[in-house]
C-alpha angles and dihedrals in degrees: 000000000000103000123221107301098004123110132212095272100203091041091048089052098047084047099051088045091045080057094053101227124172112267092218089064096248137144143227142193115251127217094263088063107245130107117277113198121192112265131237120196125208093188092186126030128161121216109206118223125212090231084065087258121136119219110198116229137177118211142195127197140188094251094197090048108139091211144354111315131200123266150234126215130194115175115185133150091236113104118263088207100060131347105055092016079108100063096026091064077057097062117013093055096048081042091058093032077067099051104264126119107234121200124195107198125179118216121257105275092030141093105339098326105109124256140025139311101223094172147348106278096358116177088254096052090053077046095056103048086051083062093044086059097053087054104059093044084066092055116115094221087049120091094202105270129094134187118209121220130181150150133218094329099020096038086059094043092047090061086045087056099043087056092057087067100235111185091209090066127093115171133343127219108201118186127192084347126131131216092218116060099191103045095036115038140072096288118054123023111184088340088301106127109236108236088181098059108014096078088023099063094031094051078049093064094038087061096045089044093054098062124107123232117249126278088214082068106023099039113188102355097060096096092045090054092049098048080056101043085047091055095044089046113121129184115241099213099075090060089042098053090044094064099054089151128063105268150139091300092048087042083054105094089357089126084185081077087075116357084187100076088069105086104166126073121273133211102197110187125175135161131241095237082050117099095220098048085112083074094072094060094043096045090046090058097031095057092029085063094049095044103247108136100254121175124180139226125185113171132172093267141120124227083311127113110249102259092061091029110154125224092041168237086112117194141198104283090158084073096034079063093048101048089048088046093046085050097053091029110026108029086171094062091044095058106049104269127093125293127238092264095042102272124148118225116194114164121099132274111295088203094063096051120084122280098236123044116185137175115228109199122226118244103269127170122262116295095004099109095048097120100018127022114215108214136103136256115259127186138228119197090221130320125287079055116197085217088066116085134185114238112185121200126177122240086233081061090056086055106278112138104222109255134085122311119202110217116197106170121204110227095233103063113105100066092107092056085082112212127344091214102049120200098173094263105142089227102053093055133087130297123197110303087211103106089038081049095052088050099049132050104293135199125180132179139217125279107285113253088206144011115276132197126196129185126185132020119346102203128200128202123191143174101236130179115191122193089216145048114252117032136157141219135226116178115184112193097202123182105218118202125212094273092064087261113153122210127190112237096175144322144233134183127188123184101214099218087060086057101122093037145307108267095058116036122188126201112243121252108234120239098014114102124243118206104210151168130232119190110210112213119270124285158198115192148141115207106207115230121257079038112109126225116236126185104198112196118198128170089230141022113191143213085034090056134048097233120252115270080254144027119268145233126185135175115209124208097216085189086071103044122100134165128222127216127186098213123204125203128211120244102182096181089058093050101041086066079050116131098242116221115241125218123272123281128236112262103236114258116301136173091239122120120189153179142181110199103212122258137239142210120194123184115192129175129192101214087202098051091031097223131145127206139178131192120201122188108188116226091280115223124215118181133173122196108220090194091067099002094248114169128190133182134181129196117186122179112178110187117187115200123190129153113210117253092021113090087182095063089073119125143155118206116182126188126194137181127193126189134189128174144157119177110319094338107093133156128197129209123195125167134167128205136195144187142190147143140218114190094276105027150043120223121204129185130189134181122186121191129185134201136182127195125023138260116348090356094051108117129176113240094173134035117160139163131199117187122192138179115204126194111242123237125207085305 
């Protein structure tokens, strides 16, 4: 077993081979002109707790570096050694090959690192990572200063951690993360619980949290570990669901509740087919008000980092990093002259560049971006921009006779919207909205007499009356092309007892009107002229929202209603001086093999039962490791089952598989979740099963099944 600090020595030499560093320690400059150093690899190092606890990390160094260097750290609950070993190899070892130390450290609970992971973002997990950073200041091979990256996860927790004031941190790069936990994550939307994420996710983390560490790192005692992990294992479902309004354990980890404990830069990037790209505008104002350096990227992409940013054009991130590390770290890099180590920077200033840059996406028929979005990058000297107005149409001016308008939504309206939660994937994005469109309250322009671009938060108000008293919202803004193809723009939900906020929701009275506002989220976007502008209004969208106890009616004042766009104008003088993003660049040589199978998405409706269901099965990931022979495997299978008519048909019912193997040793995770309602209650179910060893000599060592009923809550 490695001890704390020490590599695997035979694996560290065939992998710096397999890179085909110089065996004099030099280094050389690449073709995408920075400084590449040689890379050394610590495959297994173990970080030492003060509670007697061991978090597992894998670390790569400059190996010519004439001194300490400074370090980046990302801390995630997600398994060095295999599940994201494919796209670690993609950003630690550039990182190294700049000069930087770049440390890969699992959570405590998860992957090797000793424990149990109890919750997402849980007060050990912030204490640890304090620890972790006062570890690395005490390397030999650390000056002192750290930079923290991370994406989803780690891009939250980076932002936790940043608020906690460590002296050992720089700078933070947080990528398709959110500063509220409650309003912008995969829970909660407007205070409408996501049944399309909530037992997803959390039947995600069962089955990771379930995993063993590696007997090639534990020894013995790796059996003994998992048995105890598998018994202290807990769902996360049960203590999400219990919290359906914004409180104390929302606030916990929601950096929006004081941007000014944040004291260190922040580079904040998102994508525009990535639910939490609104997080980039609000972090920009919230730390710029409170005078922390804050700059913005907002890409094409889906939940991806930008240099594997689907759909494309990727760019090099890796470079986007080191020039934001160079510019908090090595001041001297970032300017011109050379770094501390001996690295040339030669880019310009980041300080003199503006503070937002966005790309704003070209006019392109309907499924034809699917895979690469044509469009340019654009630039914002900070958010709020001056170059952003507010134009303001009412709904009777989208073709909406003033009146009153019945809205009587069908449940199963919502299929074509694609995931919540978009990886890329082509299945898991959005169809035409036309036939949802035809079914809901819709209001559609005129053809547009000239392109129009709009960047930030649409927003909607309505008068709205419900006959009961919980409802929900869903508004669609949809660009329709001259062929009666709908496009989604962007999305909002409300539910309408959470109208006056989120920590406090009231029923509805029936029969009296609301006037109320629904942000859309945030968006980059060009609508092409002759195209027409529709708002479509519907009182559900599954399989985004758990259905309201009872079925809806609202009436709807369309003298009342207005939308609000934040319009952009070009300034193509502004954008021509623009720095332009390069591709990506090739990670160096690595011992990881990968593959993603394709996803799938499939709606069916029985006309007679009227029930609808719909089967996603999420782009799958498979990896081996040729250095130790580690292989991993996922399966994921979401159904969504509603019958039309009958809110309380609703379910959710997720199935995972996990496989790791190496030789004869092999493991084998299974769990099945499950989720419905009644008019007063959730009920979750979840089964976790357990198997060691592979084809006749597989045997199961752990099933268990928790079953909980939750109040509901407004929701």
């Amino acid at each position: 077993m490695p001890t704390t600090g020490s590599p695997d020595s035979a694996a560290e030499t065939a992998h710096r081979h397999a890179q085909g560093h110089p065996r004099d320690g030099s280094h050389r400059a690449a073709g995408d002109g920075r400084t590449h150093h040689a890379v050394r690899v610590l495959r297994h190092v173990w970080i030492p707790l003060k509670d007697g606890a061991r978090l597992a990390a894998r670390i790569w160094l400059p190996a010519d570096a004439s001194g300490p260097v400074p370090a980046v750290l990302e801390y995630i609950p997600y398994r060095k050694n295999d599940a994201t070993a494919p796209r670690d190899v993609t950003l630690h070892g550039p990182f190294a090959q700049a000069g930087f130390a770049s440390v890969r450290v699992d959570c405590r609970g998860s992957g090797d690192s000793d424990g149990v992971m109890l919750d997402e973002y849980h007060p050990t997990e912030l204490a640890d990572a304090l620890e972790v950073l006062a570890w690395i200041e005490r390397q030999d091979w650390s000056d002192g200063q750290v930079a923290i990256i991370g994406k989803s996860w780690g891009g939250f927790n980076g932002l936790q951690i940043a608020a906690l004031d460590p002296p050992q941190l720089r700078c933070v790069v947080t990528v398709c993360s959110t500063d509220d936990r409650y309003a912008d994550d995969v829970h909660y939307a407007g205070g409408a619980l996501l049944a399309s994420e909530m037992l997803p996710w959390a039947a995600t983390m069962l089955a990771y949290n379930a995993r063993p560490g590696d007997p090639a790192v534990l020894g013995e005692s790796w059996r003994e570990r998992w048995l105890e992990r598998l018994e202290a294992t807990v769902p996360y479902a049960e203590e999400w669901i219990g919290h359906q309004r914004r409180d104390a354990y929302w606030e916990h980890g929601s950096v929006c509740e004081d941007y000014s404990a944040i004291k260190v830069p922040v580079y904040a990037v998102g994508g525009w087919l990535d639910q939490y790209r609104g997080a980039v505008f609000r972090l920009m104002s919230g730390l710029a008000d409170a005078g922390v350096p804050v700059r913005g990227l907002l890409g094409p992409w889906a939940h991806n980092y930008p240099h594997q940013g689907l759909p494309g054009p990727a760019i090099d991130f890796v470079g986007e990093c080191v020039r934001w590390f160079d510019r908090w770290m090595r001041p001297g890099a970032a300017d011109g002259t050379d770094g501390a180590d001996g690295t040339t920077g030669t880019a310009p200033a980041i300080d003199d560049e503006p503070g937002l840059r966005v790309w704003m996406p070209e006019p392109a028929p309907l499924g034809a971006d699917r895979v690469h979005r044509a469009g340019r990058w654009v630039a914002e000297p900070s958010w709020p921009s001056p170059g952003v107005t507010a134009r303001r149409t009412a709904l009777s001016e989208l073709g909406g006779a003033p009146g009153t308008a019945l809205l009587r939504s069908p449940l199963a309206i919502g299929a074509a919207t694609g995931d919540f939660l978009k990886f890329g994937d082509v299945p898991g994005q959005y169809a035409d909205q036309a036939p949802d469109d035809g079914r809901a309250c819709s209001f559609t322009g005129p053809p547009l007499p000239e392109r129009v671009e709009i960047l930030g938060v649409p927003e909607v108000t309505l008068r709205v009356t419900s006959d009961r008293p919980q409802a929900q919202l869903a508004v669609r803004l949809c660009e329709v092309t001259p062929d009666g193809a709908s496009r989604l723009v962007t999305t909002g939900l409300l539910n309408l007892t959470h109208r006056a906020g989120h920590a406090e929701p009231e029923p509805l009275q029936p029969g009296r009107a609301y006037d109320v506002t629904v942000p859309l989220f945030a968006v980059g976007h060009a609508f092409g002229a002759g195209n027409r502008i529709r708002v479509a209004v519907s009182a559900s969208l599954w399989p985004w929202m758990w259905p309201s106890p009872q079925p809806v009616a609202l009436e709807l004042d369309t003298g009342q209603g207005e939308l609000v766009l934040p319009v952009r104008e070009p300034r193509p003088a502004e954008e021509a001086a623009l720095r332009d993003f390069a591709p990506p660049s090739p990670p160096p040589p690595h011992t990881i093999e990968s593959e993603a199978p394709p996803g799938a998405r499939r709606v069916t409706y029985d006309p007679v039962d009227r029930e609808q269901i719909i089967v996603a099965t999420p782009a799958g990931s498979s990896m081996s490791d040729s250095a130790d022979g580690l292989r991993h495997s996922t399966r994921d299978l979401n159904r969504f089952r509603l019958v039309e008519g009958d809110p309380l048909s609703a379910s959710v019912e997720c199935e995972r598989e996990e496989r790791v193997a190496r030789g004869e040793w092999a493991v084998r995770i299974l769990t099945n979740s499950r989720m419905t309602a009644g008019e007063r209650d959730f009920l979750v179910v979840n089964r976790l099963i357990a198997y060691e060893g592979s084809g006749a000599a597989e045997r199961e060592v752990f099933d268990r099944t928790w079953t909980r009923s939750i109040p509901r809550d407004q929701v």
